[in-house]
N, C-alpha and C positions, 0 to 999 in steps of 0.2 A: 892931193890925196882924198878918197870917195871915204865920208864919216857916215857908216852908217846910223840910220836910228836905233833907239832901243827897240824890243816887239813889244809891242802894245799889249795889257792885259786882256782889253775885251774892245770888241770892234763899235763901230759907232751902231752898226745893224744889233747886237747883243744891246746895248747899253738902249736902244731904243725900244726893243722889245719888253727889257727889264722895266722903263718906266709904264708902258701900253700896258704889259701882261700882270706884272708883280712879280715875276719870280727867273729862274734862269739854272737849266744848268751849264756848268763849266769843265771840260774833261781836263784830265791831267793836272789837277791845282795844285800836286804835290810831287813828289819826285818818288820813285822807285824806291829808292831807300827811305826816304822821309816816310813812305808809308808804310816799308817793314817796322821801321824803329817805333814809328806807334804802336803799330801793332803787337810789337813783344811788348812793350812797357800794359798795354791794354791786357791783355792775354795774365800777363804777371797780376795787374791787379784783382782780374776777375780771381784770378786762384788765391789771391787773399782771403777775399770773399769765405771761402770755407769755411772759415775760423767763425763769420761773425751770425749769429741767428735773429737778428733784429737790427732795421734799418737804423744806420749812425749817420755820423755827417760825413763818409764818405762813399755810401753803400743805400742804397732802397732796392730791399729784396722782394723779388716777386716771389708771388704764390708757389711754395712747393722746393724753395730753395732749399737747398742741405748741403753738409760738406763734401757728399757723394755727387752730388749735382748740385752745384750755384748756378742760380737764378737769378738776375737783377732786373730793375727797370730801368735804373738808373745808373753812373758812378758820377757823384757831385763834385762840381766844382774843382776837375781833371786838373786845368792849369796850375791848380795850387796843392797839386798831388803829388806830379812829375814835371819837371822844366821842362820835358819835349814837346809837350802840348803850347807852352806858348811861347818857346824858341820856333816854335813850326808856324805860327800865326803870324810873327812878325818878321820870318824871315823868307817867307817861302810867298808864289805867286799871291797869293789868299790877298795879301797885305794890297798887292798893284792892284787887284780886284774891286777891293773895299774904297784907293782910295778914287776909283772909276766912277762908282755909284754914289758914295759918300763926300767925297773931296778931301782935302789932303792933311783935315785933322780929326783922326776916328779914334774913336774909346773902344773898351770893351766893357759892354753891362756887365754880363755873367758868361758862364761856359756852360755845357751838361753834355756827357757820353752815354744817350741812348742806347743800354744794350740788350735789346729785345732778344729772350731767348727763343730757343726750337721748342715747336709744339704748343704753340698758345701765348709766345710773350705777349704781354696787357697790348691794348690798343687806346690810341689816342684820342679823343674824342674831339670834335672839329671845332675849333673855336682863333680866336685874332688873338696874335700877343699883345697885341693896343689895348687888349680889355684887360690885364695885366698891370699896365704899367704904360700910361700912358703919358704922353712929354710936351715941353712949351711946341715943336715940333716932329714930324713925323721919320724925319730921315734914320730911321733905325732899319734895321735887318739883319736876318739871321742866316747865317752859313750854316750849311749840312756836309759837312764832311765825312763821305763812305771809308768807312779803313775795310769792307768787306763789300763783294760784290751784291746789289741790291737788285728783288725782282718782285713780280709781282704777289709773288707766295709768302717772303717774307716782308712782308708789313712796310713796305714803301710807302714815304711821304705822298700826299697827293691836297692838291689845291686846287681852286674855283680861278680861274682867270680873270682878270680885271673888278676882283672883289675888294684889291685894295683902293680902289676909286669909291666905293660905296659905303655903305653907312657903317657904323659903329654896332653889332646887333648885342641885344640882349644876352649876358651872360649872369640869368640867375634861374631859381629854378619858379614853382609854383608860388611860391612865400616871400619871391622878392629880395633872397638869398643869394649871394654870389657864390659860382659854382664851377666858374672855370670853363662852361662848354657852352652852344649857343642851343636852341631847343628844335631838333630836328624838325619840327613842324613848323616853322618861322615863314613867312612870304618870301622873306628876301636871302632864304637857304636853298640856293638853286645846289643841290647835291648832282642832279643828273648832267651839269657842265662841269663834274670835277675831270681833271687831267692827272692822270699818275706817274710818279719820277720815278723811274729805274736808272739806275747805272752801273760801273764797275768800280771797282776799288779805286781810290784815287779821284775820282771825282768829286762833286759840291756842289747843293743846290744852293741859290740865294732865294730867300723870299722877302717879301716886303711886310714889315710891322703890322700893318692893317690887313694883310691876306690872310682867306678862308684856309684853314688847312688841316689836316687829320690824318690819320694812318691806320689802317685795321690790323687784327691779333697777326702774329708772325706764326703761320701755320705749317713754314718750314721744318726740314731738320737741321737746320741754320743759323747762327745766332745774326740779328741785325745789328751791326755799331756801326753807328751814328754819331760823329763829334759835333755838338753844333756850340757855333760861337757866334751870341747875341753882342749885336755894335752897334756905336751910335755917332750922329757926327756930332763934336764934341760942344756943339753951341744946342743941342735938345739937351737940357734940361728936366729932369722928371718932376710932374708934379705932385704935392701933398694925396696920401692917399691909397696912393700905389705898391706895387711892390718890390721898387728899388728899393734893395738894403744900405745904400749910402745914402740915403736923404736921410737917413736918422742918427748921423754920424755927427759929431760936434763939428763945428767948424774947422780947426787945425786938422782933424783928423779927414774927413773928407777931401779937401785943399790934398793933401799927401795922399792919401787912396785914389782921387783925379789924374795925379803923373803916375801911379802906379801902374793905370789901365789904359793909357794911352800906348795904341800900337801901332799910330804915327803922326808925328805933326805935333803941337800943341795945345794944352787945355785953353777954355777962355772965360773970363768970365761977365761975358755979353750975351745970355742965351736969347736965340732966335725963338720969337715969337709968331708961328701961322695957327691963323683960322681951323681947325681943324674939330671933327665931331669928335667928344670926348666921351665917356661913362667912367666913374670912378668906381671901382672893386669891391665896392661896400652895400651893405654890411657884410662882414667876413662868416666864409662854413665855421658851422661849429669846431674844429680842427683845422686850421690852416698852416697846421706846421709845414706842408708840403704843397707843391700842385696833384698828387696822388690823393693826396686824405682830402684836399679841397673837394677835388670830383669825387669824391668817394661817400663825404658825410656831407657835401653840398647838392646830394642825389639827381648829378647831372644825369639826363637821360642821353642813352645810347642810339647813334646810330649803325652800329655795328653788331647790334644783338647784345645776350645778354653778356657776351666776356671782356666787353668794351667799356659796358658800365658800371664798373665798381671799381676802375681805375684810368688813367691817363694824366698828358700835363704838357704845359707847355713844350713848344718846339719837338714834335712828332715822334 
């Protein structure tokens, strides 16, 4: 009897590209259904939304929001919203993908549901998530999952190529202030090699922790949603500093929050230690409640003009 193999998540040519380039997209990471069912869950939360006039811990409302038109930038931390978000993460391709690039015990730092509205949603201002939140090792990466078809109008991610091979840059502003974005004029911001991700619904980009990446205003009539979900292989470790919200967790409590985010395989506790360029996120914007108010009161400058710079944040 002929046993076949399983299908591979991602081919040896994808997987080699991801480590040359930084980044990758992937079609089809979800299923037809799996990505209605977000979709209504996503759609139900934005009309939450109405209700609320000031950004809470599950909502950051952009400019102009109301209950006749919700506006968000954000919806934080999805997974711990609705169960579909990350019943879909562990059970759908995404997971085979992760554990292709990562190996075969991956966490999840954090989640965020980018949902850039029509007409002007903020723009993201270009910067590394390594200057964030940077670890004993680098093998983290973020997934971009499209629940809406993605182009060049509405505010597509876009990345510098092989920039996660290169240096750590500066993420402060005039004053030496951390600020979330890198300073458009920098030597080592080649903006004229960025490459921009379109895709369709159901798709995903990955990029690498240490990639260039940015997204300009959403000038559609369109909303852009974007799920992205930040992962780590489970032996990076974050260091003092940063802005992992479990390193400041007591011990028991951490230890328990560890198997909480693990989306396969198991926690260890032997973090892998490489060589790697660091910059710690310090000193903090005067408001660091958020990656928004970071750029916002950390007067990172725009490279998108002026609708780009008085907001943006991690993962595009």
């Amino acid at each position: 009897m002929n046993v076949q193999s399983p299908v591979r998540a991602l081919t040896d040519e994808q997987i080699a590209f991801y480590r040359e380039n930084g980044y990758l997209m992937v079609e089809n990471a979800v299923t037809p259904a799996e990505l209605d069912a977000m979709r209504k869950v996503t759609y139900d939360l934005i009309d939450r939304s109405r209700a609320v006039t000031v950004s809470d811990d599950v909502f950051d409302l952009d400019e102009g929001h109301s209950a006749e038109n919700p506006r968000l930038t954000r919806i934080k931390l999805p997974h711990k919203q609705h169960p579909i978000y990350w019943d879909t993460l562990v059970g759908s391709r995404i997971t085979e993908v992760l554990k292709a690039l990562l190996g075969p015990n991956v966490a999840l730092s954090t989640a965020k549901l980018n949902t850039k509205a029509p007409g002007g949603g903020a723009a993201v201002e270009w910067h590394q998530d390594w200057a964030f939140y940077p670890h004993t090792n680098d093998d983290l990466l973020a997934v971009g999952l499209m629940l809406e078809d993605v182009d060049e109008a509405n505010g597509p991610l876009q990345v510098i190529p092989g920039s996660h091979r290169g240096p750590v840059l500066p993420h402060t502003n005039a004053d030496g202030v951390f600020c979330g974005a890198v300073d458009p004029d920098h030597p080592d911001f080649h903006h004229d090699k960025a490459v921009t991700l379109t895709g369709k619904a159901g798709s995903m980009t990955v990029h690498h922790v240490r990639m260039l990446h940015g997204s300009a205003p959403n000038v559609s009539d369109r909303a852009r949603l974007i799920l992205f979900y930040e992962c780590l292989a489970a032996d990076a470790w974050p260091l003092v500093g940063g802005a992992s919200y479990y390193q400041r967790l007591p011990q028991r409590e951490l230890w328990e929050d560890l198997h909480k985010r693990m989306i396969c395989g198991q926690p260890t506790t032997e973090p892998r230690l490489v060589a790697n360029p660091v910059r710690v996120p310090l000193p903090p914007a005067p408001d660091a409640g958020s990656i928004f108010k970071t750029q916002k009161t950390g007067g990172a400058r725009s490279v998108f003009g002026s609708k780009g710079g008085s907001s943006g944040g991690m993962m595009g």
